[in-house]
Residue, then its C-alpha position, 0 to 999 in steps of 0.5 A: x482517749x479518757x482515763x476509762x478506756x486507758x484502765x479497761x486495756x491495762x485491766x485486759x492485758x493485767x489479767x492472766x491470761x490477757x484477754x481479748x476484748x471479745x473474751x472480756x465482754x462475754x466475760x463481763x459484760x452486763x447485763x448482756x456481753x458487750x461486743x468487742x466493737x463497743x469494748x475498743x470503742x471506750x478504749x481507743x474512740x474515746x466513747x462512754x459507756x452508759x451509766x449502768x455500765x460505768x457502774x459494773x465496770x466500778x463494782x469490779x474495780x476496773x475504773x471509776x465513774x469520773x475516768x470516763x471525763x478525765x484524760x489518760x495518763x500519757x507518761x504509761x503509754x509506750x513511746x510508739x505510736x503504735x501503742x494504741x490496741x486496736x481490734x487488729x490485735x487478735x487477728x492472727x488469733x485462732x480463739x477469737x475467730x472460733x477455733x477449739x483445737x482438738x486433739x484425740x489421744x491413744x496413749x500407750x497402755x500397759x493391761x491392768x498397769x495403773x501407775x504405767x497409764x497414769x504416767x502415758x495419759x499424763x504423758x500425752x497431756x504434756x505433748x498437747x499442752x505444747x501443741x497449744x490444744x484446748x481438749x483431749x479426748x482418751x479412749x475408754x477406760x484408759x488409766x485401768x486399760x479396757x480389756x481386763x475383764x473381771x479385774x474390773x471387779x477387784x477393789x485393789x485396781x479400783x483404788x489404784x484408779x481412784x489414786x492414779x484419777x486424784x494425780x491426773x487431776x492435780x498435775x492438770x492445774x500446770x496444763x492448759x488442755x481440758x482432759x477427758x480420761x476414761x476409768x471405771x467408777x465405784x458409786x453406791x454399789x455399783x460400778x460404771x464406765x465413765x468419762x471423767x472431765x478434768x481442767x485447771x486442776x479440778x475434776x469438773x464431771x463425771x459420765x456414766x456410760x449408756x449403753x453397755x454391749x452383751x453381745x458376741x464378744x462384750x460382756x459389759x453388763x457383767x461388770x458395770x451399771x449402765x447409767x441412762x438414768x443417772x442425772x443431777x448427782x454427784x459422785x466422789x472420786x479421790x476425795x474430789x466431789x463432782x457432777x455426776x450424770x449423763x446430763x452434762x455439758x462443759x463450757x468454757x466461760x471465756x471461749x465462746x462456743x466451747x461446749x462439750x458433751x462426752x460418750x462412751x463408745x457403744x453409746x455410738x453405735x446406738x440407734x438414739x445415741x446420747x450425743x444426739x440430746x447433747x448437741x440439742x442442749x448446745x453442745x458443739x463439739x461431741x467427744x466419745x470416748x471408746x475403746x472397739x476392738x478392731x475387725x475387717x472393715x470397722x474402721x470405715x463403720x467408725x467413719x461412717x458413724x462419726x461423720x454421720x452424727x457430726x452432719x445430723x447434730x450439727x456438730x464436731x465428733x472427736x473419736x478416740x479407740x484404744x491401741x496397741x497394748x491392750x490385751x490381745x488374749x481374744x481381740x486386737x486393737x487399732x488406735x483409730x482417732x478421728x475428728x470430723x465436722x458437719x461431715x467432714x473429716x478434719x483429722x485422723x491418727x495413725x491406727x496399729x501405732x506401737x508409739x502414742x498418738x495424737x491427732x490435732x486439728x481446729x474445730x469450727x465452733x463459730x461455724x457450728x453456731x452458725x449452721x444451728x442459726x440457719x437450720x431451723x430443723x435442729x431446732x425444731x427438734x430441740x423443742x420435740x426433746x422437751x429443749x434439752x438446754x432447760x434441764x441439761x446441767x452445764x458446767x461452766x470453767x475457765x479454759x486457760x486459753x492461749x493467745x496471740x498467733x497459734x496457726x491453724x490445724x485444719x484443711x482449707x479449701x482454696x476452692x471451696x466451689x470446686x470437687x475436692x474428693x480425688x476418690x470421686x473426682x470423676x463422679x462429683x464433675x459428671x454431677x455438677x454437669x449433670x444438675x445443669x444438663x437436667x435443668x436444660x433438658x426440662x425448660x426444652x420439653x416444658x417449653x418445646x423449644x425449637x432452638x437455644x439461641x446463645x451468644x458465644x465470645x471465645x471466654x469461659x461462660x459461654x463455652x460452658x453453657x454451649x457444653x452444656x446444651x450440647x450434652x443436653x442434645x445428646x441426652x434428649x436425641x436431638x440434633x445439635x444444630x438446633x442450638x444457634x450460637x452467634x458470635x458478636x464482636x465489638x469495638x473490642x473483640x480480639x480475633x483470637x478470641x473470636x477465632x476460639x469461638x468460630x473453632x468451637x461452634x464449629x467443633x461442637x457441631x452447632x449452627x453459627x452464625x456471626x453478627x458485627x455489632x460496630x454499626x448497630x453499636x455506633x450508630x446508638x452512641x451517636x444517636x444519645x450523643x457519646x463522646x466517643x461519636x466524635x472521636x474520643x477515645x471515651x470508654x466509659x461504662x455506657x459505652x460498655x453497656x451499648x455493647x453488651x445490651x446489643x448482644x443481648x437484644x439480638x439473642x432475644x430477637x433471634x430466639x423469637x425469630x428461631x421460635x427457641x430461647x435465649x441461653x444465659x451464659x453469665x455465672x454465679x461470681x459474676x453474679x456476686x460481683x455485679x459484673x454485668x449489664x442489668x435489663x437488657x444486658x448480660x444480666x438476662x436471658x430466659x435461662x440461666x444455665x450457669x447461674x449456679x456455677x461460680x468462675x472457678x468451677x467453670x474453669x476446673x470442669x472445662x479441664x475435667x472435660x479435656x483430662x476425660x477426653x470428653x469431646x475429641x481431640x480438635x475440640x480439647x485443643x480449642x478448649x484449652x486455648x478458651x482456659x489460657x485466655x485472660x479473663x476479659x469483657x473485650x468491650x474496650x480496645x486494646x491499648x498501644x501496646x495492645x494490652x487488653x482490658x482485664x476483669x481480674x485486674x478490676x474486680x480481683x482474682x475470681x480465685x479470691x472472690x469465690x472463697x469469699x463468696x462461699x464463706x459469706x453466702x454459705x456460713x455468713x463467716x465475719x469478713x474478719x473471719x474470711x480473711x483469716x481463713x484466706x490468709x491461711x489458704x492462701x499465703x503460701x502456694x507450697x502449702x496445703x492441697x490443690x484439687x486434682x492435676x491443677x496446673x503447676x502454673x496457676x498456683x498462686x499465693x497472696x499475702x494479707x494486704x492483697x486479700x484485704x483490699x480485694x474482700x473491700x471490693x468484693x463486701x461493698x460490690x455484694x452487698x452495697x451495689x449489685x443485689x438488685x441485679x440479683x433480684x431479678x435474675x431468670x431461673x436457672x438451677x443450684x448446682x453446688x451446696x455452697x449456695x446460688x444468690x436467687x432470690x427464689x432460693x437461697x440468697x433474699x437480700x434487699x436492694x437497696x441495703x449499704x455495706x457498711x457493717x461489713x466494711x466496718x468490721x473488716x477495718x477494725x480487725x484484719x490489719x493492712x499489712 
């Protein structure tokens, strides 16, 4: 380590607060932000920085061209041989994975009580800065309460807001959250609605309200300006001069992805709301501030609305409503706070509280970037606006961000493939079947298939694929017998599994058939010389794939024979993972039914379908028999102690495989990132929720170690070894929104890419243990 890098750290862990490489290199890095990659490649590699580097790093006094070619300066070190700061350092970090912790506000209120406002707002300030959250968001007009009607026109409550601003603004220097209060505002004769933004002791912004309501029992036109063309002013409040605008985006100078656009509450309601040219601009999270009084039914318009904008803009919504103590002379209030993102509902307050409340939850902003990447008609529709980001002003400030381990606030699924929403359970699995049931019902009439030949083996895929033909027959009035299921086993078969796969052909009414692949299969392995020919207990992946590859040759020369085709059985994890045989294989069939459908929602919809008593009770008994069963190929004997051979044991928990799947394929998440978010899904099974009547037994619960090693496995198997299997797959229809791997459709990768990008970043920043 040279003197350089040494300087860099303690410069990093000098400064208040201690930053993170990440934070440092965006910070200051130039004449582009320096990754946190290179950062600890000076610091704990020993590499140089380039000139021009060397350079800046002198102007701001951190090091000095000549530190690159002296050693450091071992006597400052600690003693540890741990003292060396490695990217693992901000693993447990919320901030440096992209989490903004969010918070919506329903302060107590007292009407017209200035002074009461002020200390509730501050009040509420307190309790977030505790909570470790990075924005606030009020509801309107709270530090002069909304409901006064025309004292908003009395100038001595426009001072006392005036006064009561200037003290939020100067106890803000002590609180780490960004605030975003409500007040009514005087500006060159007028009066406006306004969002102010406040941090670190300075009022950063000011937003006039768009939209002002006159309809039914608003009256806002009769007091206030409406401010849908102020843009590129100033406005003087307590003294303290500050943008002025609906123009105005705040980001945070050392949290990447922290960028906020604020609303007032009819502005919501608009058919062109102004957060819609917000997040076009860049914004990623989208406040509104608003006070709505409550009628029958609102709250779920609210919801509806919310969710809406923050799928359409690509966004997170933070929504805040007055509460109790407003003026209930001819309405009433609720509360409601609420924070959605991309669609979905991350957190929600308590409505008709007579106590403060605070609704916490972590947004995604990584996430948010990510989707904006992907979507190319976000920014398209940027372009048509005239981009936003060239004209919108953005306020830049430094967050007093929080390091180290702060938890994470938010619901993750630990599975993220299967139906979570327990109001439409039934629906959400009649759909997924029903995506592949129309699938298959299609290829039979395109193609006038008289059969579907299909390898049954007792395991999972195939008993979903064999439901699914045989719903497909129901729909399409055909008789089940035209399906031809044929069970095939091999040197490793187990007879209880064969027995499942006997009583389910048999319950499900289907033509069976049996066909013993030991001869054909040892006549192959003598005929290219295999050990095992001779005797030898040799199990090698050849000795697999004889087996998997005659099963597949008979499908395909039965269905040639039954003038049908051959119905693939292999799903979407297996898919990820490479576990099949390519070519004349597993890997291959005329139609993949399952090719969309990860292990864990097969197993969650075979479940669904015992729960729903969707086929009789002989054939939920053999079904739930085909669940219990450990997942194997059944290609390999049993051992002495007639231990059979385990796919999860080779490959990892599908479980853990499927989460990372989703995250990859679906948000292109860091393997850190990934890890981060598995850990804190799944390091403790008594945390969180389970989808719907999920078995007690099957809950399970992995510390960091475990997920480490197996998302290793997963990275170099998806994107080092097995993608020219999924180059070639048959066609087979997209069943969930997390995304499919053809490459027709979602996933276009090349073959012959390596994996160590990704390896790479999993080593340097998820810790082993």
């Amino acid at each position: 380590m040279h003197s350089a890098g040494q300087k860099i750290r303690l410069w990093r862990e000098a400064h208040s607060p201690p930053l993170n490489a990440e934070e440092f290199g965006a910070q200051y890095g130039a004449p582009k932000p320096w990754p946190s990659r290179t950062v600890y490649g000076w610091e704990v590699k020993g590499k140089i920085a380039r000139a021009a580097v060397q350079t800046r790093l002198s102007q701001l006094g951190i090091c000095e061209p000549a530190d690159w070619l002296a050693p450091a300066d071992t006597t400052t070190l600690p003693e540890s041989p741990t003292h060396m700061i490695n990217d693992t350092s901000d693993f447990y970090n919320a901030h440096a994975h992209g989490f903004v912790r969010i918070a919506t506000s329903t302060p107590q209120v007292r009407t017209a009580d200035v002074a009461f406002n002020r200390d509730a707002i501050l009040a509420e300030a307190k309790r977030a800065h505790d909570a470790r959250v990075d924005l606030v968001v009020y509801p309107e007009l709270c530090v002069s309460s909304y409901a006064i009607d025309d004292l908003h026109l009395q100038a001595a409550l426009l001072d006392a807001v005036e006064t009561a601003i200037g003290a939020i603004v100067s106890a803000s220097a002590k609180l780490a959250p960004m605030l975003m209060i409500g007040a009514p505002l005087r500006r060159n004769g007028k009066i406006f609605n306004c969002a102010l933004v406040i941090a670190g002791g300075k009022l950063l912004g000011v937003i006039p309200k768009s939209f002002l309501p006159n309809y039914r029992e608003y009256y806002e036109k009769r007091w206030f300006a409406h401010g849908r063309s102020v843009q590129g002013q100033d406005i003087t409040v307590a003294g303290l001069t500050a943008p002025f605008g609906t123009d105005l985006i705040f980001a945070a100078s050392n949290l990447p992805g922290f960028k906020v656009f604020a609303e007032i509450c009819e502005d919501y309601w608009s058919p062109n709301p102004p957060s819609t040219l917000g997040a076009l601009a860049g914004a990623t999270i989208l406040a509104n501030l608003s006070a709505s009084n409550v009628t029958i039914g609102k709250s779920d318009e609210r919801h509806m609305l919310a969710r809406a904008q923050s799928s359409r803009a690509i966004a997170a919504y933070a929504y805040s409503a007055s509460g109790h103590g407003e003026s209930t002379t001819d309405l009433a209030w609720d509360g409601q706070g609420m924070i959605y993102e991309l669609g979905d509902l991350l957190a929600e307050s308590e409505r008709f509280s007579l106590d403060a409340q605070l609704s916490i939850a972590d947004v995604d902003c990584d996430r948010i970037v990510s989707e904006r990447m992907r979507n190319q008609t976000f920014n398209d529709a940027a372009e048509a606006e005239d981009c936003p980001e060239n004209w919108f002003r953005t306020i830049s400030f430094e967050h007093k961000s929080v390091g180290g381990d702060i938890g994470l606030h938010r619901p993750i699924r630990r599975f993220p493939f299967v139906p979570n929403r327990a109001n439409k359970l039934d629906e959400d699995c009649y759909e997924a079947f029903n995506i592949q049931i129309d699938g298959l019902m299609r290829r039979i009439t395109a193609t006038k298939a008289k059969s579907i030949v299909i390898g049954i083996s007792g395991g999972l895929d195939s008993t979903h694929a064999l439901i699914v033909a045989a719903k497909t027959c129901d729909r399409l009035g055909l008789d089940r017998k035209m399906i031809k299921g044929f069970t095939m086993p091999g040197f490793g078969t187990s007879d209880y599994t064969k027995s499942n796969a006997w009583k389910l052909m048999e319950a499900m009414g289907i033509s069976a058939e049996e066909i013993d692949i030991v001869p054909a299969a040892t006549k192959m392995l003598e005929d290219i010389g295999h050990p095992f020919a001779d005797g030898q207990p040799e199990y090698d992946v050849t000795f697999e794939n004889v087996q998997a590859g005659l099963r597949t040759d008979y499908l395909f020369r039965l269905s040639g024979q039954h003038s049908g085709f051959v119905l693939g059985t292999g799903d979407l994890s297996e898919l990820a993972l490479g576990w099949c045989t390519y070519g004349v294989g597993d890997q291959m069939s005329h139609y993949g039914v399952n090719a969309g459908v990860p292990k864990t929602l097969i197993q969650y919809l075979i479940r669904w379908s015992i729960q729903t008593s969707q086929f009789d009770a002989a054939t939920d008994d053999v079904l739930q028999a085909i669940l219990d069963t450990e997942i194997s190929p059944e290609l390999v004997p049993a051992d002495e102690q007639g231990g059979m051979q385990s796919t999860e044991s080779k490959i990892g928990p599908y479980e853990l495989n499927d989460f990372f799947l989703h995250h990859i394929i679906r948000w292109g998440q860091r393997p850190s990132k990934v890890a981060f978010l598995a850990y804190h899904a799944w390091k403790d099974a008594g945390e969180g929720l389970w989808p719907a009547d999920f078995p007690e037994a099957k809950k399970n619960q992995y510390d960091l170690a475990t997920i480490r090693m197996w998302l290793e496995k997963f990275l170099w198997r998806f994107f080092q070894f097995s993608q020219f299997k999924r180059s070639a797959l048959p066609n087979g229809p997209k069943v969930s929104a997390g995304g499919a791997l053809s490459p027709r459709g979602d996933w276009r990768a090349p073959s012959d890419a390596v994996a160590d990008v990704w390896l790479e970043e999993l080593s340097s920043k998820v810790p082993e243990n």
